[in-house]
Every structure is written in C-alpha cells, then in structure tokens.
PAFILO-883024 format. One line per 5 residues: their letters; for each residue x negated, z, y negated of N, C-alpha, C. Coordinates in pm, whole numbers, plus 50000, padded with zeros to 5 digits. Layout:
N
A> X:Z:Y:X:Z:Y:X:Z:Y; ...
//
This chain:
215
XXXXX> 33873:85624:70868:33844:85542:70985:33975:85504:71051; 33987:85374:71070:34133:85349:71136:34065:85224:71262; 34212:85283:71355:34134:85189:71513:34256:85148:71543; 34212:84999:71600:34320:84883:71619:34283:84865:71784; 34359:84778:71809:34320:84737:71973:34243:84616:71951
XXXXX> 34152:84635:72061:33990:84522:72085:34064:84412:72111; 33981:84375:72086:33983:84178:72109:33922:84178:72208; 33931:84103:72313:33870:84062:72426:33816:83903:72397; 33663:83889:72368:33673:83725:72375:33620:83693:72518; 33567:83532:72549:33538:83523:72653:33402:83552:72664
XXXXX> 33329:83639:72791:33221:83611:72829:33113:83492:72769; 33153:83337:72782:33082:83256:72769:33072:83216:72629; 33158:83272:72528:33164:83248:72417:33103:83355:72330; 33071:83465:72422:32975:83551:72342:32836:83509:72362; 32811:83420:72463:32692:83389:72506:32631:83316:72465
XXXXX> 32712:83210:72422:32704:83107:72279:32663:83164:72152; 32719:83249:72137:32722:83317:71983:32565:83400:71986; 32549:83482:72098:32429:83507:72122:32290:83443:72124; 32312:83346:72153:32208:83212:72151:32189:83183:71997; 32297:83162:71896:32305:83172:71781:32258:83255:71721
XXXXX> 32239:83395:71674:32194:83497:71667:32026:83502:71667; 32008:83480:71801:31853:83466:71864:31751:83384:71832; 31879:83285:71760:31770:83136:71706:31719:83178:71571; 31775:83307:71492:31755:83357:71368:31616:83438:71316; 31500:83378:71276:31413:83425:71265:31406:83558:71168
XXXXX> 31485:83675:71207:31498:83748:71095:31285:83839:71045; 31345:83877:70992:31209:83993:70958:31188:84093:71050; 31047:84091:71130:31063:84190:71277:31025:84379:71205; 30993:84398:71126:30999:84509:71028:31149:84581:70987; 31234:84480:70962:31325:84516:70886:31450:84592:70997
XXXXX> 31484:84708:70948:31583:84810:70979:31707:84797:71010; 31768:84680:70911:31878:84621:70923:31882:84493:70920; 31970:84380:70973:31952:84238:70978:32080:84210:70877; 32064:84093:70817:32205:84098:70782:32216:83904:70781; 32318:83922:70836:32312:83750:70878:32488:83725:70826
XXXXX> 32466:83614:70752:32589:83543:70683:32635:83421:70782; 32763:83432:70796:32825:83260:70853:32912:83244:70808; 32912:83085:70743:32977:83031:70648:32993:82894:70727; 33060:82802:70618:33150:82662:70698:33138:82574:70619; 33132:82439:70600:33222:82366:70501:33361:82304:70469
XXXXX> 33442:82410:70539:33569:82413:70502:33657:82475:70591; 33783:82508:70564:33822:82617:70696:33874:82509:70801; 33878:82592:70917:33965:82547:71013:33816:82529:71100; 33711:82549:71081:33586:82523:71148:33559:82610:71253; 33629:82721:71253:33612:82859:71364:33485:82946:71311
XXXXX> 33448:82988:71185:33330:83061:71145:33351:83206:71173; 33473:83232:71161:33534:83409:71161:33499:83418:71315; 33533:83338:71398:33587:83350:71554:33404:83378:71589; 33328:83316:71526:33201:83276:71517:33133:83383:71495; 33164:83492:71396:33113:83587:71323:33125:83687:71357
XXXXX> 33283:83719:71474:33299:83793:71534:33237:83806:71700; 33205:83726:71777:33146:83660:71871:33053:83723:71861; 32916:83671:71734:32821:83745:71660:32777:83880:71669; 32869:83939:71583:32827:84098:71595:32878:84151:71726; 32968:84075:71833:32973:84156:71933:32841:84176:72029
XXXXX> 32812:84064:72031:32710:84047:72117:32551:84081:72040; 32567:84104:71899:32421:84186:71849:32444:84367:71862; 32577:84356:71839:32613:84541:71927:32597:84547:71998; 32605:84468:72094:32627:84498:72269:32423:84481:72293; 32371:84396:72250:32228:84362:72261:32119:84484:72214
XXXXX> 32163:84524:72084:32090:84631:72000:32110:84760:72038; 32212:84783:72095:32328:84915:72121:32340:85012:71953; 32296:84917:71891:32267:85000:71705:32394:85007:71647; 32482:85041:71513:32608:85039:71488:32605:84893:71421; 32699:84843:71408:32718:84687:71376:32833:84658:71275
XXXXX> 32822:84622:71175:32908:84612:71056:32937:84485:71074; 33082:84454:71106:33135:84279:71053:33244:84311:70938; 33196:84215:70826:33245:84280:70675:33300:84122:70637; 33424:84153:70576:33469:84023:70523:33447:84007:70402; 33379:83859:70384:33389:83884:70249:33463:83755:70141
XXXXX> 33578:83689:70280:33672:83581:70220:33757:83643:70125; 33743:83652:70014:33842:83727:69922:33959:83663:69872; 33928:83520:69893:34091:83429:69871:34154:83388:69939; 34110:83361:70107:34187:83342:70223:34135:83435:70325; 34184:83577:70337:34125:83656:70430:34203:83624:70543
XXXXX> 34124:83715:70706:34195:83657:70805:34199:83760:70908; 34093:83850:70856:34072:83945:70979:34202:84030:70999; 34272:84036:70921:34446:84112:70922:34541:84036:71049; 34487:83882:71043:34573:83826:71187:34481:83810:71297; 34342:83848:71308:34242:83842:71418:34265:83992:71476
XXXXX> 34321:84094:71379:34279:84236:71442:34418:84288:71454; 34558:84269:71373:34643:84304:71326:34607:84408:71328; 34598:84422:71170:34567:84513:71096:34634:84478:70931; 34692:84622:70872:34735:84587:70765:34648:84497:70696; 34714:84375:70553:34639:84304:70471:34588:84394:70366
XXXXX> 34691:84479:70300:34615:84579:70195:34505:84704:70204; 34435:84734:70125:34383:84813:70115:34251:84795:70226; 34172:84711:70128:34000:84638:70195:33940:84672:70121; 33808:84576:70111:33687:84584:70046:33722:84599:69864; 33779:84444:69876:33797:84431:69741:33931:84510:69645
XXXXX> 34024:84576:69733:34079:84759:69640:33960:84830:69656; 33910:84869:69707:33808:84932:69685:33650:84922:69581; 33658:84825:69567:33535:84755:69448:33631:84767:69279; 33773:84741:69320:33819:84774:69242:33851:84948:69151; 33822:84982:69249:33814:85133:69250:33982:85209:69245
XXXXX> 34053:85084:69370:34199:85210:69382:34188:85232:69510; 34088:85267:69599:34121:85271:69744:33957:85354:69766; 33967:85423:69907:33899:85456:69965:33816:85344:70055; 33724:85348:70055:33623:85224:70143:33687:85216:70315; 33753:85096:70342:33850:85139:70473:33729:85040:70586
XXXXX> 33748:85133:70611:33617:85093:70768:33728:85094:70898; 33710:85037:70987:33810:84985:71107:33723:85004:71208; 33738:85056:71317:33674:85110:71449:33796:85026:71607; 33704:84951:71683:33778:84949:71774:33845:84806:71770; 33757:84718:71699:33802:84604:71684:33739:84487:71827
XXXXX> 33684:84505:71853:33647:84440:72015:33578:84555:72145; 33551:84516:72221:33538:84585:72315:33391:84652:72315; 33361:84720:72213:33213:84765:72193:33215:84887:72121; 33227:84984:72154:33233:85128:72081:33117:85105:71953; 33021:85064:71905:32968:85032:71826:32958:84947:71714
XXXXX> 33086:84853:71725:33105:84774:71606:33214:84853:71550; 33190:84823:71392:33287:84846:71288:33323:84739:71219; 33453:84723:71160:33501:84624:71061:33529:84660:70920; 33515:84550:70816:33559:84595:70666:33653:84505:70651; 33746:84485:70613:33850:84386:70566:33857:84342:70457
XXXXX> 33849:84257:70414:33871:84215:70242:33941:84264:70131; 34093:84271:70248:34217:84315:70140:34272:84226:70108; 34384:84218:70050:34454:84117:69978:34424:83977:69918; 34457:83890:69955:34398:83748:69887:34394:83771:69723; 34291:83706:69694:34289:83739:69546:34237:83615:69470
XXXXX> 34311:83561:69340:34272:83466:69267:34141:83441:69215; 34073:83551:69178:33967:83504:69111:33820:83598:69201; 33799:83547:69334:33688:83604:69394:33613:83597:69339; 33546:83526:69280:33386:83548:69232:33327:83655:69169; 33421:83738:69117:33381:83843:69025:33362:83946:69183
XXXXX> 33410:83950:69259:33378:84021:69362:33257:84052:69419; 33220:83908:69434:33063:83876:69489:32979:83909:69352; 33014:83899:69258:32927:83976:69149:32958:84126:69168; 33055:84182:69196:32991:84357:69161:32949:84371:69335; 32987:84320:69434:32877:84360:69552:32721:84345:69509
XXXXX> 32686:84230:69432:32547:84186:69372:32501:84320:69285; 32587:84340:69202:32539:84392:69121:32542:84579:69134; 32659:84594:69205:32641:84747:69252:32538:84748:69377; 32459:84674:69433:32419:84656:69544:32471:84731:69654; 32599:84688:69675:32654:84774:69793:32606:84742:69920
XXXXX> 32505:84643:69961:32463:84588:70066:32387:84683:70073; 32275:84724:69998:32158:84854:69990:32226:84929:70085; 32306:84959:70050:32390:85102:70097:32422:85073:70236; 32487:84969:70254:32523:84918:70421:32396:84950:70508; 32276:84846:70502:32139:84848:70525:32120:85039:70573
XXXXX> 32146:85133:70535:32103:85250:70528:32223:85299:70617; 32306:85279:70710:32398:85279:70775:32411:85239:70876; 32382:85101:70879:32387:85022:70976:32317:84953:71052; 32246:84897:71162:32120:84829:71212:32165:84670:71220; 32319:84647:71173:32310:84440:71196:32440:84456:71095
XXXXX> 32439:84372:71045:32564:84347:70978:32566:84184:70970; 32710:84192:70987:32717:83992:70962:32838:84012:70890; 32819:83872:70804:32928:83819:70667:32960:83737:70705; 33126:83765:70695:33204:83612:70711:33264:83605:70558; 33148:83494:70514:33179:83435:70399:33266:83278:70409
XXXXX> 33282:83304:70264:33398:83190:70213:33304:83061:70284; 33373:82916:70308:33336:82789:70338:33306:82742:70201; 33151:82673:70212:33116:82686:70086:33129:82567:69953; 33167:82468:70036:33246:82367:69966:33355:82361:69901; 33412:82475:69905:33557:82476:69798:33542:82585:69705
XXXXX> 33419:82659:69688:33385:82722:69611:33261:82705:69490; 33284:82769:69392:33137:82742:69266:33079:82856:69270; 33076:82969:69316:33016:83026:69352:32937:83105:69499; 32918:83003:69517:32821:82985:69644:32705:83046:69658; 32619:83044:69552:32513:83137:69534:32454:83277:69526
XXXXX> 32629:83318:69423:32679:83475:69463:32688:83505:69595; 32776:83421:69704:32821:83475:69795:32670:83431:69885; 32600:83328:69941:32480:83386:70014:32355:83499:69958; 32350:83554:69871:32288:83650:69823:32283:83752:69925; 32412:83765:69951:32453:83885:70027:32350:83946:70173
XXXXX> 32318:83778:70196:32274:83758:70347:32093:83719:70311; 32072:83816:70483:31920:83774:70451:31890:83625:70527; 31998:83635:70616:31948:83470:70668:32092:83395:70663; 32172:83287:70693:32261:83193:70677:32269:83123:70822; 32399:83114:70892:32414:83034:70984:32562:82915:70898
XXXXX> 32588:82779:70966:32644:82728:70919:32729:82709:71074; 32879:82716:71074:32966:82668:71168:32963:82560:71162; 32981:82455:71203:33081:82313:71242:33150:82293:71376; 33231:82201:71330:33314:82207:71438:33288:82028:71509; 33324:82017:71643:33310:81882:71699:33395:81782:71648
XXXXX> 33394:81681:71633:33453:81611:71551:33511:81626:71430; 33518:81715:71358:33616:81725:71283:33507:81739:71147; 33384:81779:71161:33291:81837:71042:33230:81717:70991; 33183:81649:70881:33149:81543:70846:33008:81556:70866; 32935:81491:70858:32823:81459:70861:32723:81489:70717
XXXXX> 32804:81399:70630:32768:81409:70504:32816:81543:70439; 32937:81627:70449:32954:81733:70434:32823:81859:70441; 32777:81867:70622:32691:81916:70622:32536:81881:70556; 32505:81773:70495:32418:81749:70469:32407:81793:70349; 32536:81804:70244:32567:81856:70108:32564:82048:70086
XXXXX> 32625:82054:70234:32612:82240:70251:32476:82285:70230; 32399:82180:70308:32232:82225:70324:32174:82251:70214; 32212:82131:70133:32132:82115:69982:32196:82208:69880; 32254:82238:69905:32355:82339:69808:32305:82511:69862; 32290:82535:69996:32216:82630:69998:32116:82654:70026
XXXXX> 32033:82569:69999:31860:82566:70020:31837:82574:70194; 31735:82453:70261:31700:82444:70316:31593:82585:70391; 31535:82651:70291:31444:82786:70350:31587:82909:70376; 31710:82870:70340:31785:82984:70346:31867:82970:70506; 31856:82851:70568:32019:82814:70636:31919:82839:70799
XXXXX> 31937:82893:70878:31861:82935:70989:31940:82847:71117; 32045:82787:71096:32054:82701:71190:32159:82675:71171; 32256:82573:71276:32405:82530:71245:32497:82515:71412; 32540:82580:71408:32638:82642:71518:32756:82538:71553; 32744:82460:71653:32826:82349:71661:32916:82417:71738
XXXXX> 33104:82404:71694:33225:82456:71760:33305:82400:71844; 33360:82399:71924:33467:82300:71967:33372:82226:72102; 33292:82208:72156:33172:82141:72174:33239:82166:72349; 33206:82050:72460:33227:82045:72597:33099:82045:72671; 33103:82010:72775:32970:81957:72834:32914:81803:72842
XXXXX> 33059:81738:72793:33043:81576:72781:32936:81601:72628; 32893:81685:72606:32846:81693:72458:32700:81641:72504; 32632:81502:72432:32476:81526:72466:32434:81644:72467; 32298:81656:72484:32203:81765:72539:32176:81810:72416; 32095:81707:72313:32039:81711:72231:32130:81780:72143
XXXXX> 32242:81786:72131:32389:81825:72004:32385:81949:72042; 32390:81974:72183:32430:82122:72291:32328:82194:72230; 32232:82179:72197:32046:82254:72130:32095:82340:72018; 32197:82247:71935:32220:82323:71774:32299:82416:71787; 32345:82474:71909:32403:82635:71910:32271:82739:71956
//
C-alpha cells in the first residue's frame, strides 16, 4: 500500500461528475458497480472525469472505491498523483511486481488507486489477460464501485477487449473540440445498449440548456 498527497478537485466539478454517475442505470442487485470512461481521443479530460467519478461515488456510497488505470500506452495517473511511473498493473499481469494499490489519492479515506505502469507498446494483450484471468471477478469481491479509465477508443483495435471490463460505459467529450461525427462513430463501435451516456467537458453556462442535460 503506498500513499501520495490528495488531490483537491473543485466542489462543483465533483458535482458534475456526480450527476454523471447517477444518470447510470447500473443493476440495483449488484454488489459492485463497475463503470468505464473512455473518449474519442485524448486531450478530452476523461481521467480528470474518472477521477471526479469515483470521488464522489466514495464520498456518496461511503463503500471502498477502486479507480484502476487501464491506459497501458499513454498512462497518466503518475502526473495526476505524482507517483512513480513503474511498477503498476501491467508489471504485475506480467508477473514481476506485487499488485501496487495507492491510498490517499484525493480527499476521501476510501478511494484507492491502481496505476498502469509503464507505457507499453503492445496493450492489447493486457486487456486480454485482465479478460481472461478475470481479474475484475476478484476486484468485484473487494470493492463496492470501481471505475476504468480506459484508452480513447478511436486510436485503438481493440476496443472490445477494453469495454468488457466495464458493466456500463460513459463517453467524455469535450466543448468544441470533439467532433460530432467522431462521437457518432464511438457509439457504433461500442454498441448503443453498452454507452450509458456522454459527459460533455469544457462546457460554461453560455452552453444551451439542452447540451447542459448530457452531463
């Protein structure tokens, strides 16, 4: 267990993120939630998004709260938490590391972090042995929320591996900057019954009403 100093975000931006969260029709049975946010491309704010996320489903649930990275070719949580880059998820799947869990990453005695580890060339095989060792099983039996900050899913071919992971899908965009047609290609690429809503970033109050709804 290793502990970094909290992040402080803002009040109103957890409140946002919370609203996000809430719009997620998960399974009212189920023990653990596990909710994925993904992008169509970086620079969209999905991490900032993901972290926001589990603060405010820790702070809501008071349950333990897993935020797990699972960008294995551009990780980030090493400059969101400063925290070493080596020795994450993926040394550990590899089997040279101990499973490094991080305590103390925002202001919520109840969230934990996983880090990725090292950028690595060929992710996909990653998202196959999480699939296939079902290490999520194992989380689920640990934890009461977990959220994935997965890869942006447009610059990847394995897209399918990586929402597996998640029982429901949020999509970031950002205000101006996210295409239109982009998102319309994210949708179809990860099935319409999978994507639980789309989290608009960057966003003012000059924003119509109607745009302001999709957080």
């Amino acid at each position: 267990m290793e502990r970094v100093n909290s992040i402080e975000l803002p009040p109103w931006f957890i409140d946002r993120c919370r609203r996000a969260y809430l719009s997620v029709p998960f399974d009212a049975e189920a023990e653990c939630r596990v909710l994925g946010v993904t992008s169509a491309a970086y620079g969209e704010g999905k991490t900032s998004v993901a972290i926001g996320i589990a603060t405010a489903m820790a702070v809501d649930t008071k349950k333990p709260t897993l935020l797990i990275e699972c960008d294995f070719k551009k990780p980030s949580f090493h400059k969101f938490f400063g925290i070493r880059e080596m020795g994450g998820l993926s040394e550990w799947l590899e089997g040279g590391a101990r499973l490094r869990i991080v305590r103390g990453a925002a202001l919520v005695p109840n969230i934990y972090v996983i880090p990725s580890g090292a950028p690595q060339s060929e992710p996909a095989r990653f998202f196959y042995q999480l699939v296939d060792r079902n290490v999520f099983d194992g989380l689920r039996s640990v934890f009461g929320n977990v959220v994935v900050d997965l890869p942006p899913m447009l610059s990847i071919s394995y897209g399918s591996l990586a929402c597996a992971l998640a029982d429901r899908l949020l999509i970031v965009a950002r205000s101006r900057m996210t295409l239109t047609e982009d998102l319309e290609t994210l949708v179809r690429r990860i099935g319409k019954d999978r994507v639980s809503g789309i989290v608009l970033n960057g966003t003012d109050y000059r924003t119509p009403g109607w745009l302001r709804t999709l957080l």
